[in-house]
C-alpha positions in Angstrom: -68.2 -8.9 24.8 -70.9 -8.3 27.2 -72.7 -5.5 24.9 -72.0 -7.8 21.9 -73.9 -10.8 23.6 -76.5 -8.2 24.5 -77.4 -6.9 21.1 -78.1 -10.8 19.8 -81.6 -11.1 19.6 -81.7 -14.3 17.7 -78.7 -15.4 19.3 -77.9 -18.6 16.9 -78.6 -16.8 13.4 -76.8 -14.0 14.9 -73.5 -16.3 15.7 -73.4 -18.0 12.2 -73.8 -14.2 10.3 -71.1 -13.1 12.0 -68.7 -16.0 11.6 -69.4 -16.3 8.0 -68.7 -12.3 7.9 -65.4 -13.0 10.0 -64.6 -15.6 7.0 -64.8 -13.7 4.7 -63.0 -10.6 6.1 -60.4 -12.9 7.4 -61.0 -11.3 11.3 -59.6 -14.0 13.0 -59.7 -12.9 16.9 -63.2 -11.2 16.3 -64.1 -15.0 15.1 -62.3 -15.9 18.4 -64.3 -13.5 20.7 -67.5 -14.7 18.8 -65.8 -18.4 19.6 -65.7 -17.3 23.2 -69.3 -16.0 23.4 -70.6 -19.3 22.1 -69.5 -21.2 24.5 -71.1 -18.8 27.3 -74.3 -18.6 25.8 -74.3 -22.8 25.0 -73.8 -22.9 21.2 -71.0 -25.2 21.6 -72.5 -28.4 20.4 -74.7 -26.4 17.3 -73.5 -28.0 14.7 -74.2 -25.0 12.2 -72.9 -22.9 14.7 -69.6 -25.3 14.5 -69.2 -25.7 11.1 -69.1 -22.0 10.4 -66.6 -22.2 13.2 -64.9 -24.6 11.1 -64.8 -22.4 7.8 -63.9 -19.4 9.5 -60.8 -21.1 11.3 -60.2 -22.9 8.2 -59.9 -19.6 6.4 -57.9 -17.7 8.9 -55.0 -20.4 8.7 -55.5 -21.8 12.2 -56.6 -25.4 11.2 -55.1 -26.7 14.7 -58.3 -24.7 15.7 -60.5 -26.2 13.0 -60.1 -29.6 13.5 -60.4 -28.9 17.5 -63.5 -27.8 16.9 -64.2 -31.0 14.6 -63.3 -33.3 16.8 -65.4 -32.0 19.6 -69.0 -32.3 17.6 -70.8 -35.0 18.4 -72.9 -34.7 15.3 -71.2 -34.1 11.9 -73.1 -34.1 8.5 -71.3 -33.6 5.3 -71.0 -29.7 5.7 -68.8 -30.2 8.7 -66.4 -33.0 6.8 -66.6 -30.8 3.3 -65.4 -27.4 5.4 -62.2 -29.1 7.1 -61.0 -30.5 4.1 -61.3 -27.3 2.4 -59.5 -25.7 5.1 -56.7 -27.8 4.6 -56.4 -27.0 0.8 -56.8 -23.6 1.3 -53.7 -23.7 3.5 -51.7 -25.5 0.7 -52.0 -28.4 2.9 -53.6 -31.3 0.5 -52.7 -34.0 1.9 -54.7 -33.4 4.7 -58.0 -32.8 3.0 -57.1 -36.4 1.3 -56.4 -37.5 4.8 -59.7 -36.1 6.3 -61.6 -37.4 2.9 -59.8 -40.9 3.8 -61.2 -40.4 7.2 -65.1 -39.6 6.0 -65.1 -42.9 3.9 -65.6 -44.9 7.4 -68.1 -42.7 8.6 -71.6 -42.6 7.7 -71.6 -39.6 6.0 -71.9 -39.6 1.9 -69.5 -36.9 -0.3 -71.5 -34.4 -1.7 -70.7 -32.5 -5.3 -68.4 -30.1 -3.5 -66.7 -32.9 -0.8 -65.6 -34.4 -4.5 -64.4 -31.6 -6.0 -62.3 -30.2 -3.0 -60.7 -33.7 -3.1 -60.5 -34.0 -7.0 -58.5 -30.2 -6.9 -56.1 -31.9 -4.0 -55.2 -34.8 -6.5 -54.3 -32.2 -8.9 -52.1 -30.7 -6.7 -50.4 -33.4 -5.8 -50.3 -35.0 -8.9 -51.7 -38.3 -7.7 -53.2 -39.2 -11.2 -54.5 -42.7 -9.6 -56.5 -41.6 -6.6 -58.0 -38.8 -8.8 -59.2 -41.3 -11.2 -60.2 -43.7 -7.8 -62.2 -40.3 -7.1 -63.5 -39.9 -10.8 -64.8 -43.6 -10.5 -66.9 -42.4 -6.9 -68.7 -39.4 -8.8 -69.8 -41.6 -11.4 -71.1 -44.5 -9.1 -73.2 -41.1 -7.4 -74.0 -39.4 -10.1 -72.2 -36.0 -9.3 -70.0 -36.4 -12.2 -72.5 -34.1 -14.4 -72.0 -31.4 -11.8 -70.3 -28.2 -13.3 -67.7 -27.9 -10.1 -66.7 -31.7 -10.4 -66.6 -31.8 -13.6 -64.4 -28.5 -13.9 -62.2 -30.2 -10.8 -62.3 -33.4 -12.7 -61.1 -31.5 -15.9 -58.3 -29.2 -14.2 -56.9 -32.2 -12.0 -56.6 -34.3 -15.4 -54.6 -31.8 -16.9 -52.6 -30.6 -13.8 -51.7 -34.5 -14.0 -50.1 -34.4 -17.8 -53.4 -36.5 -19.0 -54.7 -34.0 -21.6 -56.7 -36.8 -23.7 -58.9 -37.6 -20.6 -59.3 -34.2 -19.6 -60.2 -33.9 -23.2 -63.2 -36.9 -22.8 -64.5 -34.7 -19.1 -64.6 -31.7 -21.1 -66.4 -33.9 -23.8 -69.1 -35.4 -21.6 -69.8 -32.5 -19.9 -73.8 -31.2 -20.5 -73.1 -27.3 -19.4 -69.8 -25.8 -19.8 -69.0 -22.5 -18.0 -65.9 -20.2 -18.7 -64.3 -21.7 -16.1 -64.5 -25.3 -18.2 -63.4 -23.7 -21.1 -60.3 -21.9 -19.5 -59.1 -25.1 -17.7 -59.4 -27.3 -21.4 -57.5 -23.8 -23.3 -54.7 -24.0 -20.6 -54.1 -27.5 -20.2 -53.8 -28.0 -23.7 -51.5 -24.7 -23.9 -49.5 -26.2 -21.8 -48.6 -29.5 -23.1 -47.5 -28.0 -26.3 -50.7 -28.4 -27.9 -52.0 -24.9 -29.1 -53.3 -25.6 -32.3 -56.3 -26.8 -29.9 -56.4 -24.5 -27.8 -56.9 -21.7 -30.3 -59.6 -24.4 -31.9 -61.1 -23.7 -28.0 -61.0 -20.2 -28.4 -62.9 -20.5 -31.5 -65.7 -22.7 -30.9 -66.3 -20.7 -27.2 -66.8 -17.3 -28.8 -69.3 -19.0 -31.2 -70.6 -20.5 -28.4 -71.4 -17.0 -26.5 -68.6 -17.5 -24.0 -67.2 -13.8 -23.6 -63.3 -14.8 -22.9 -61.8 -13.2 -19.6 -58.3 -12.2 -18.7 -57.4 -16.1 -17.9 -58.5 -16.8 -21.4 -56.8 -14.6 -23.2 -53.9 -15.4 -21.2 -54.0 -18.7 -21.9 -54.7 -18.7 -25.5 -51.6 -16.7 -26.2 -49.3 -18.5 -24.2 -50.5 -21.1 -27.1 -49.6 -19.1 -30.0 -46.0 -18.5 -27.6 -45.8 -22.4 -28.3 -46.9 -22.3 -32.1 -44.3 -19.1 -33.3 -47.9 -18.1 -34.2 -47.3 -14.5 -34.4 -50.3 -13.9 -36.6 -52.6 -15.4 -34.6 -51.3 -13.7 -31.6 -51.3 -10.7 -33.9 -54.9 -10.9 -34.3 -56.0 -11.7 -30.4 -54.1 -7.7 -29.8 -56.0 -6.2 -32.2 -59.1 -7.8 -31.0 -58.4 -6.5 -27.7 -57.9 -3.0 -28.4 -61.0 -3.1 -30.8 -62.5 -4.6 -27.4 -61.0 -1.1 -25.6 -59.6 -3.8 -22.9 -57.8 -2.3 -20.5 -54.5 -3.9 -22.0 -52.3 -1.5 -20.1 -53.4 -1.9 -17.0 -53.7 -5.9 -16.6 -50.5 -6.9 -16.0 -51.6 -10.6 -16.9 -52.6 -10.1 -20.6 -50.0 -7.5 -21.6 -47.4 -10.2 -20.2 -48.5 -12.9 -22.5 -48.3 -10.6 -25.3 -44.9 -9.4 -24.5 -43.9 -12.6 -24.3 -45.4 -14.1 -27.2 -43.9 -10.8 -29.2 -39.9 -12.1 -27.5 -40.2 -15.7 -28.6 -41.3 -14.8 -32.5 -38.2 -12.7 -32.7 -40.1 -9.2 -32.3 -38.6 -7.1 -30.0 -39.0 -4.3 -30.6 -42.9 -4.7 -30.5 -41.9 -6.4 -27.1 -40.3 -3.3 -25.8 -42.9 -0.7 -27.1 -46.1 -2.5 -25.5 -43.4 -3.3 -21.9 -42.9 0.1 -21.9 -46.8 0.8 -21.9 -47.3 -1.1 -19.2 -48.6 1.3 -16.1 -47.8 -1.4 -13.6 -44.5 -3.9 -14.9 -44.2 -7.3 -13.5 -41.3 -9.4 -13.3 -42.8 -12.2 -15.9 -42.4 -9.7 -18.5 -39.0 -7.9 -17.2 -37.7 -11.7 -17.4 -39.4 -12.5 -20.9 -37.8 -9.8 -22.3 -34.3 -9.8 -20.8 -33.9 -13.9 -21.7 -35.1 -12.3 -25.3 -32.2 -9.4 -25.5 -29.6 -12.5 -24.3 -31.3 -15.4 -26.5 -30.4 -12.8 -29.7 -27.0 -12.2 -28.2 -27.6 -8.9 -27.6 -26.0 -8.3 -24.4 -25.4 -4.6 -24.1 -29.4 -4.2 -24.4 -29.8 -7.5 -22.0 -27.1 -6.2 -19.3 -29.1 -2.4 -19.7 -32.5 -4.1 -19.1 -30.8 -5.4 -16.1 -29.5 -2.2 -14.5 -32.8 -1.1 -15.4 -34.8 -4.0 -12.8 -32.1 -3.5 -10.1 -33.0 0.0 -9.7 -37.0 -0.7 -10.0 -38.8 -1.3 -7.0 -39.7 -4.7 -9.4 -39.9 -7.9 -6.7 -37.4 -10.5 -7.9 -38.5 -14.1 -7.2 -36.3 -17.1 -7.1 -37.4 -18.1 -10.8 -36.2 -14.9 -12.1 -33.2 -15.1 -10.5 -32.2 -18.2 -11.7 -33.2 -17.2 -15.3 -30.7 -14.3 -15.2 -27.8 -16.0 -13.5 -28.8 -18.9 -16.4 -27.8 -16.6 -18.8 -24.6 -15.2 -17.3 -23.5 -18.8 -16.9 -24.5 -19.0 -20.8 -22.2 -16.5 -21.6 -20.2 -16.8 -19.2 -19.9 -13.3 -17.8 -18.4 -14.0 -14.3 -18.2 -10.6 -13.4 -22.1 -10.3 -13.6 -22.8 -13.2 -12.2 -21.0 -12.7 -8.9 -22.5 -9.4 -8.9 -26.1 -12.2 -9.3 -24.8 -13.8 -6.2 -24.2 -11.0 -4.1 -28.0 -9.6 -5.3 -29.3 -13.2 -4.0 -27.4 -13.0 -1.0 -29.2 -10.0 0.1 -32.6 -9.9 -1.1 -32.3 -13.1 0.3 -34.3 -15.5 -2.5 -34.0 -18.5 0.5 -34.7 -20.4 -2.8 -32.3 -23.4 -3.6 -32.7 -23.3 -6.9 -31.0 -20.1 -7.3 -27.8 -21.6 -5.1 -28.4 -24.6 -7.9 -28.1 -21.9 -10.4 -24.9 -19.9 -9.3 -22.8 -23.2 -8.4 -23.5 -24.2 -12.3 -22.6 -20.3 -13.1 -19.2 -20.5 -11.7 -18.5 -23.9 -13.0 -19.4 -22.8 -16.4 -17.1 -19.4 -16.1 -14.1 -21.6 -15.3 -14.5 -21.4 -11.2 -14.5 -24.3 -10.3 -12.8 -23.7 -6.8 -15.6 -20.8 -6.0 -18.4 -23.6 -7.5 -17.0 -26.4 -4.6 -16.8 -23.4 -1.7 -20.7 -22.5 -2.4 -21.4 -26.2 -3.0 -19.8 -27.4 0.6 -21.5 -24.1 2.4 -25.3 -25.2 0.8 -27.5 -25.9 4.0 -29.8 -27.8 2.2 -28.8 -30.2 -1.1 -31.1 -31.5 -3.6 -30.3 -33.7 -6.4 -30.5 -31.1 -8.9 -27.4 -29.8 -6.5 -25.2 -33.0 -6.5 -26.2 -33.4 -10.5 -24.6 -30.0 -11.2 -21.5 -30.1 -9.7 -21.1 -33.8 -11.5 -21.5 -32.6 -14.4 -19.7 -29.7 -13.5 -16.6 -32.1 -13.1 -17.3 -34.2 -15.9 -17.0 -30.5 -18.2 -13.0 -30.4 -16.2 -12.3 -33.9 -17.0 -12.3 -35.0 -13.6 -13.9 -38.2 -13.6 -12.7 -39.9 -10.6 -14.0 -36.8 -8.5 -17.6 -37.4 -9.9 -17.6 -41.0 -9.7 -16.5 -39.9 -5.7 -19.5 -37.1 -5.6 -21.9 -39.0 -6.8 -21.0 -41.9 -3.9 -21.0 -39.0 -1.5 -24.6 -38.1 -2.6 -26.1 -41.6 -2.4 -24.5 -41.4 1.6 -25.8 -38.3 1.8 -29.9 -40.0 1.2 -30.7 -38.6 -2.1 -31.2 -41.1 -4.6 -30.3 -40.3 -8.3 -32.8 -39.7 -11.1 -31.9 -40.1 -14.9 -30.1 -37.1 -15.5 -27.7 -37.8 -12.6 -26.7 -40.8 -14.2 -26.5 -38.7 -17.7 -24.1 -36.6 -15.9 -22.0 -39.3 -14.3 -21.4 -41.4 -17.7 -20.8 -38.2 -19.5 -18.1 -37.6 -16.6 -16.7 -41.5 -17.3 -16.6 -40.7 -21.2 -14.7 -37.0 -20.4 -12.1 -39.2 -18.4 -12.2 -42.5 -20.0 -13.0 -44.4 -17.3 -14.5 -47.9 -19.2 -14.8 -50.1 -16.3 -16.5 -46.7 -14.0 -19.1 -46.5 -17.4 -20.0 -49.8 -17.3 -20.6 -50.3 -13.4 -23.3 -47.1 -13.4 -24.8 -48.1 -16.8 -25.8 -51.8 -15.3 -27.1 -50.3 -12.3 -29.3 -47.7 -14.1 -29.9 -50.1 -15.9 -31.3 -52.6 -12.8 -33.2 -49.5 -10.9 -36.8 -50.0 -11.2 -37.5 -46.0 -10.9 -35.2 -45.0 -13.7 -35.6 -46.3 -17.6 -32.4 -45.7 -19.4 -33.1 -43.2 -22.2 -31.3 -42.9 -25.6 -29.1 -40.4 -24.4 -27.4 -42.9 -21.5 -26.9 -45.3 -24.5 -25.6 -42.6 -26.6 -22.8 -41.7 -23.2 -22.0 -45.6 -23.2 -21.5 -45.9 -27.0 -19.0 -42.7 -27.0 -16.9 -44.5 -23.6 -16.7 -47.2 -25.5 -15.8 -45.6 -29.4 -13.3 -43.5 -27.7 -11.4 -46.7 -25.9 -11.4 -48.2 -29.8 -14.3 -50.6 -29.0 -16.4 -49.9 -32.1 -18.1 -53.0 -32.7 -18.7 -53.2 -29.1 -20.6 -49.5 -29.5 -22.5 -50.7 -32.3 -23.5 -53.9 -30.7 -25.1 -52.1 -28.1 -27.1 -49.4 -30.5 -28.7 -52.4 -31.9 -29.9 -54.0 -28.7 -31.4 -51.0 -27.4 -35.4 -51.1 -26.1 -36.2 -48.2 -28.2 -35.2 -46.8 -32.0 -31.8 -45.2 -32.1 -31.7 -41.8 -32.7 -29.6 -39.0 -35.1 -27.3 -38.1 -32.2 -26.3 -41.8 -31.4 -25.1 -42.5 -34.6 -23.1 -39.4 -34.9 -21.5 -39.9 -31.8 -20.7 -43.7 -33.6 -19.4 -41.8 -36.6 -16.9 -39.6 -34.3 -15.5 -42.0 -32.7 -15.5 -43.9 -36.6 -12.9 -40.8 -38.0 -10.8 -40.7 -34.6 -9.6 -44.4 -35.4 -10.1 -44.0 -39.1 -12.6 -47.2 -39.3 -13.4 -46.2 -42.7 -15.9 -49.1 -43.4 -18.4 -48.2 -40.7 -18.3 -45.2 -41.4 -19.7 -45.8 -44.9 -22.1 -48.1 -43.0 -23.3 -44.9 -40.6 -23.5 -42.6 -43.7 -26.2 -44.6 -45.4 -28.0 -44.8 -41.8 -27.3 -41.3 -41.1 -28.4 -39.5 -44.6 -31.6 -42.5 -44.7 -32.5 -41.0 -41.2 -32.3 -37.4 -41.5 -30.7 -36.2 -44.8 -31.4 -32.6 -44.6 -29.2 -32.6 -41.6 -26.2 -30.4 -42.5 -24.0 -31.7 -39.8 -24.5 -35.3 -41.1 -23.0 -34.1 -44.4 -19.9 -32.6 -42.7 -19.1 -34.8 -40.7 -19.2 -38.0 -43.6 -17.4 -35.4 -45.5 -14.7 -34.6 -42.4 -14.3 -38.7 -42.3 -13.3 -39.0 -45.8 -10.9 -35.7 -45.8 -9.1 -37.7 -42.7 -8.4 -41.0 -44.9 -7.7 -38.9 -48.0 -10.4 -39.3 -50.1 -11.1 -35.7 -51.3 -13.3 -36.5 -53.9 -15.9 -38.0 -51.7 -15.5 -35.5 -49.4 -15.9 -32.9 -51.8 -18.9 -34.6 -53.1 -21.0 -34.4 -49.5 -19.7 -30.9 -49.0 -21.4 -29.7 -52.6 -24.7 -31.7 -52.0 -24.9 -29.4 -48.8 -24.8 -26.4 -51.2 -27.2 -27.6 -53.3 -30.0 -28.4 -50.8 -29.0 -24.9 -49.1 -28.2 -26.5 -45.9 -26.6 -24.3 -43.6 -24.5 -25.8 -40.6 -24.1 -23.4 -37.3 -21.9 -21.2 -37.5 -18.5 -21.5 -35.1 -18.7 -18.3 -32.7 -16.2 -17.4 -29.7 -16.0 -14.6 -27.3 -14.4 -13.3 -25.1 -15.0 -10.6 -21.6 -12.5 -7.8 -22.2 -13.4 -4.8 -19.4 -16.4 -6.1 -18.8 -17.2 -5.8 -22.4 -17.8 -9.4 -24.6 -16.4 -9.5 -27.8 -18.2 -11.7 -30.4 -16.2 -13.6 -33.4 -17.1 -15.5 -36.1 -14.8 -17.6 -38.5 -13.3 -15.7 -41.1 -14.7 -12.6 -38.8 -13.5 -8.7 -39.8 -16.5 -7.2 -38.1 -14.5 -5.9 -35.3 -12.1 -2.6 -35.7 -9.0 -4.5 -34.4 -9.1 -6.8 -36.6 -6.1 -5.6 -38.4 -4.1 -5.7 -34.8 -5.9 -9.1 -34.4 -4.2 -10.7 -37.0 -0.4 -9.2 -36.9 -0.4 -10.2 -33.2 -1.5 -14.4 -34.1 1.2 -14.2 -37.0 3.5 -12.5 -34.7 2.6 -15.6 -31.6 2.6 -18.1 -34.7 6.3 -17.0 -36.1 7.5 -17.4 -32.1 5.8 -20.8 -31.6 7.7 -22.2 -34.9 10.7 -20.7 -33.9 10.8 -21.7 -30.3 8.7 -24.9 -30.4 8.4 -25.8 -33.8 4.7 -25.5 -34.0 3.2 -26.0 -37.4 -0.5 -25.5 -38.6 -2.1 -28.4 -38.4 -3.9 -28.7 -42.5 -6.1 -31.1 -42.2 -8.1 -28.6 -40.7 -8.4 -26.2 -43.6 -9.8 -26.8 -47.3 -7.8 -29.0 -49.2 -7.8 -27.8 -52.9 -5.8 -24.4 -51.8 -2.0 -23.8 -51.5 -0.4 -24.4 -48.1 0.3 -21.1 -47.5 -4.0 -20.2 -47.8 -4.0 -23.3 -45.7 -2.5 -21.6 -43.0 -4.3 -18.1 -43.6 -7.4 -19.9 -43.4 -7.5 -21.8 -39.9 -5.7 -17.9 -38.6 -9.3 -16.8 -39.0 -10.9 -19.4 -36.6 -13.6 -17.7 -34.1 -11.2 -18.9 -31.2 -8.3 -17.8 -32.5 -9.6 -14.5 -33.3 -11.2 -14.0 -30.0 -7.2 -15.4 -28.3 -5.7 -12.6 -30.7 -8.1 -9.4 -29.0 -7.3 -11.2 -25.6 -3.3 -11.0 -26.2 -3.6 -8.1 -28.1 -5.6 -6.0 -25.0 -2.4 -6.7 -22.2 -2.6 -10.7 -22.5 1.1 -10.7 -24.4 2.6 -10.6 -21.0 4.2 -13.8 -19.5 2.3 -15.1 -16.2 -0.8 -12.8 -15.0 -4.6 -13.8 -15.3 -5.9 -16.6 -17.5 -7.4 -15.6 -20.6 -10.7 -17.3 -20.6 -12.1 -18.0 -24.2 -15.6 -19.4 -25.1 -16.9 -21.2 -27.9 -20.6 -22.7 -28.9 -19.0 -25.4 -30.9 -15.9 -28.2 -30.4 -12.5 -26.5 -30.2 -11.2 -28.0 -33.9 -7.6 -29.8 -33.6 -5.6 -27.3 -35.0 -7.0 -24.5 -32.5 -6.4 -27.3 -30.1 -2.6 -27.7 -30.4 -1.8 -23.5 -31.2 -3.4 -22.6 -28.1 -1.1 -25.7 -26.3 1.8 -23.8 -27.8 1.1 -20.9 -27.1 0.6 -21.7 -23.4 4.1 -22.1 -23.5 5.9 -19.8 -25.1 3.8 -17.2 -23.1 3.9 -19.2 -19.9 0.1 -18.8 -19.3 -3.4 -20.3 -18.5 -5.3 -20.3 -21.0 -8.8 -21.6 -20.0 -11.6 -22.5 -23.2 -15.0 -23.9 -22.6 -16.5 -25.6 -26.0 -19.7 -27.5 -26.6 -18.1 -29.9 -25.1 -16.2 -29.3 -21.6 -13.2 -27.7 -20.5 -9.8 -27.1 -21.7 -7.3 -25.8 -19.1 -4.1 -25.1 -21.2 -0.9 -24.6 -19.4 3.0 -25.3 -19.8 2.1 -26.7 -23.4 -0.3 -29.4 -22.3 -4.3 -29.7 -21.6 -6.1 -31.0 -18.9 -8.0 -32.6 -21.0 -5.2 -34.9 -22.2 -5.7 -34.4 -25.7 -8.6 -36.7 -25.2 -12.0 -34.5 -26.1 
């Protein structure tokens, strides 16, 4: 230190270089040995000397240090205020630099252009849309709104906040625009769904002279992402190879394009520029893995995986969740316990991965191994309590939400609107009227929570499943807000389940007035008129969806079979079993009649055939199909492991009561997840109490 002090010749110019070079470097304890040398020579109360003490502790992390330092100048000017709050944003910390900004207001010292701007960027972080615009209001009393770094603060905050139309009117007003400006406005309207304007942006800048960097591009094709815009995203690669950018090497850009090539549907193209890539990043591993699984292409998906376990690729807690989102999806249990033993030992110390693999087990039918990793959980948010309610809600067991979600609000964490979703979705599962009611007038009376369609749409099914339809329809019309598609169909259902044929004409005009090229409208008038007999006017509604070309979705089931998942459509002979398939469900079927009496259940199948087609016809049901490989690969003998069955629609009635039967005669558990919840078959009953 001695020979340091030595070699100052000018020792205060000398002090403030070499902080500022300590800043920059991030040398903390050279900083501090500088620190230590200014107090010897008598520096201490320079208040240059002081701020660059300031910024450099500010930089290094050690704002305990900083605002020591602070507090002990006796004279502060608007550097010294400016560098501690930028400290404590640096540090992630922004509610100090509002706190030290707060502070500044009762001294003497007036904001300057960056003071603002630090403070502006803060709100953005926080999201505090009102003392942003309280901010906003100060630079245009002081006339440092026509800066370029307030008004780019301004502009970024604005849409950080979800207020694109007044980031819109900065970005407006503003004299000089610099890329910066231009990148915030491309991004913020990316973001919000609104590309169309942000490829208008990346027009006008280039015409403007503004040569478009990384964050641009970037930016730009996460917009044509949004759009399905594959031509224009099309046209922004070419442009960058005519460019001879560097596409291969900047990891940023050659994700956006990989992932704009996955959500058009192109693959392939995906795959060829990924594997390109000199340097891979987990954005684009992810991107093109939910891609493979989106297309239901799980061999390539589960490959791509191996593939990142055995890369030296970094997995985040985002990724992680993505992946085990999709073996919940699907349901593949296998893989994802083989996703929770990866989390357990990288570790991701994330909780929404724990989130994610408590609603993986729940949706594979383990429900016990959901509740173990649910009571272990450390730390609970209310994304936590949310998924195991609706967890229980899927298993029909209503009472044990209704009891969870008491548990939670004892616990300290208040519910938000998709709690409550989850809870009346539970009471409807379960029938529990009086439970529905309670919760829907207290959403209903909580000041932080408006109710949304979809909590309407929960009450009106409780109550059309108990019988109350006028009550149901009573409450449609008094809503705050214009009923939607989904609310009257879920009228409609409950309509054919008590055969109230006279509202249901009533929906059917609403329904077709509303949104007549919606094929499931048409089926399921058509299914209410095939219930009360009326063929011809279900006929009718079934040829009008032929001749628009409406095409409902299609009824799929699989099923995990040696880690392998088999895939079935109705009416499916895709598979090279299917032969095997179908002499082991007559063989199950001619048992069930003989032991049980079963019979198909027609009303299920077309009505203008002979009985005996009647019967071939719901035989080739995706579920079915999917039961026959299960029974067909080992699942014919009595007792053993459930067989698990999935389905992307509702389980229809007649699958309903075979698989009850079947239960039975085979004494064993047979466990199907539809659209809708659970069905745990057993002994030739459902825990679902034929109530779904």
């Amino acid at each position: 230190m001695s020979q340091l002090v030595g070699f100052l010749r000018d020792g205060r110019q000398e002090f403030a270089d070499i902080l500022r070079k300590c800043s920059k470097s991030l040398k903390l304890y050279q900083g501090m040995e500088v620190h230590g040398a200014i107090f010897k020579m008598g520096y201490e109360v320079d208040r240059m000397i002081n701020n660059d003490l300031i910024d450099m502790y500010g930089k290094c992390g050690r704002m305990v240090m900083a605002r020591k330092v602070f507090d002990n100048m006796f004279d502060r000017n608007v550097v010294s205020w400016t560098s501690l709050m930028c400290g404590y944003l640096q540090q992630g910390n922004a509610r100090g630099s509002l706190a030290v900004f707060k502070e500044m207001g009762s001294s003497e010292v007036n904001p300057n252009e960056f003071t603002l701007s630090t403070n502006v960027k803060a709100c953005g972080i926080l999201g505090v849309v009102d003392t942003g615009m309280q901010i906003h209001g100060l630079c245009c009393r002081s006339g440092f709104e026509c800066f370029p770094v307030v008004g780019n603060s301004l502009l970024d905050m604005y849409a950080r906040c979800d207020k694109i139309f007044e980031a819109a009117r900065v970005f407006d007003k503003m004299r000089y625009r610099s890329l910066i400006s231009w990148n915030a406005m491309i991004a913020g309207y990316a973001q919000r769904e609104m590309g169309d304007k942000s490829l208008v942006l990346f027009r006008e800048m280039q015409k403007q002279g503004e040569i478009p960097d990384e964050y641009t591009f970037t930016s730009t094709l996460k917009a044509c992402s949004g759009l399905g815009a594959i031509r224009e995203g099309s046209q922004i690669h070419a442009f960058l190879i005519a460019l001879g950018y560097p596409l291969f090497s900047k990891t940023i850009v050659a994700g956006a394009l990989i992932d704009l090539y996955v959500k058009c549907g192109y693959l392939n193209q995906a795959r060829a520029l990924y594997n390109q890539v000199e340097q891979k990043s987990v954005i684009s591993w992810t991107s093109l893995f939910l891609g493979y699984a989106q297309e239901a292409n799980l061999l390539e998906a589960m490959d791509f995986f191996r593939e990142l376990r055995n890369s030296n690729i970094r997995v985040d807690g985002f990724v992680l969740s993505s992946i085990v989102g999709i073996f919940a999806d699907y349901a593949l249990v296998e893989q994802g316990k083989q996703m929770h033993s990866y989390a357990v030992k990288v570790p991701a110390d994330d909780i929404s991965v724990a989130n994610a693999i408590v609603d993986m087990y729940l949706k594979c039918g383990q429900i016990e191994e959901a509740q173990n990793l649910f009571n272990e959980m450390q730390e609970k948010n209310v994304v936590s309590w949310t998924v195991m309610i609706t967890g229980y809600g899927k298993y029909g067991l209503g009472i044990e939400a209704v009891n969870l979600f008491k548990n939670m609000q004892l616990d300290g964490i208040e519910p938000d609107g998709v709690t409550y979703l989850a809870l009346l979705a539970a009471c409807s599962h379960s029938g529990l009227v009086e439970e529905s009611r309670e919760y829907f007038s207290r959403l209903c009376g909580d000041r932080r929570i408006k109710p949304k369609v979809e909590h309407y749409a929960c009450m009106v099914d409780i109550l059309g499943r108990a019988g109350r339809l006028n009550e149901a329809k009573n409450l449609i019309k008094s809503m705050p807000f214009k009923p939607s598609t989904g609310i009257w169909q879920t009228l409609l259902s409950s309509c054919r389940v008590h055969g109230n044929l006279e509202m249901g004409r009533e929906i059917e005009r609403i329904l077709l007035n509303l949104d007549g090229n919606n094929p499931v409208n048409y089926v399921m008038v058509s299914n209410l008129y095939a219930d009360a007999g009326y063929w011809k006017e279900s006929e009718r509604l079934r040829k009008m969806v032929k001749r628009k070309g409406l095409k409902k979705d299609a009824g799929r089931s699989w099923v995990e079979i040696d880690k392998e998942v088999h895939f079935f459509y109705n009416r499916d002979e895709t598979h090279p079993l299917t032969q095997k398939i179908h002499e082991v469900l007559q063989e199950t079927e001619k048992r069930m009649r003989q032991e049980i009496g079963y019979a198909s259940d027609v009303r299920y199948a077309l009505h203008d055939v002979e009985e005996e087609t009647k019967e071939e016809s719901l035989r080739v049901h995706s579920e079915k199909l999917a039961i026959g490989l299960a029974l067909l690969c080992g699942g014919m003998e009595e007792g053993g492991k459930p067989i698990r069955i999935f389905k992307n629609l509702r389980v229809c009635g007649d699958c309903h009561e075979f698989i009850k039967g079947l239960s039975k005669i085979l004494s064993k558990v047979f466990i199907v997840r539809d659209a809708n919840r659970f069905h745990k078959f057993e002994d030739g009953l459902c825990s679902c109490k034929d109530y779904w």
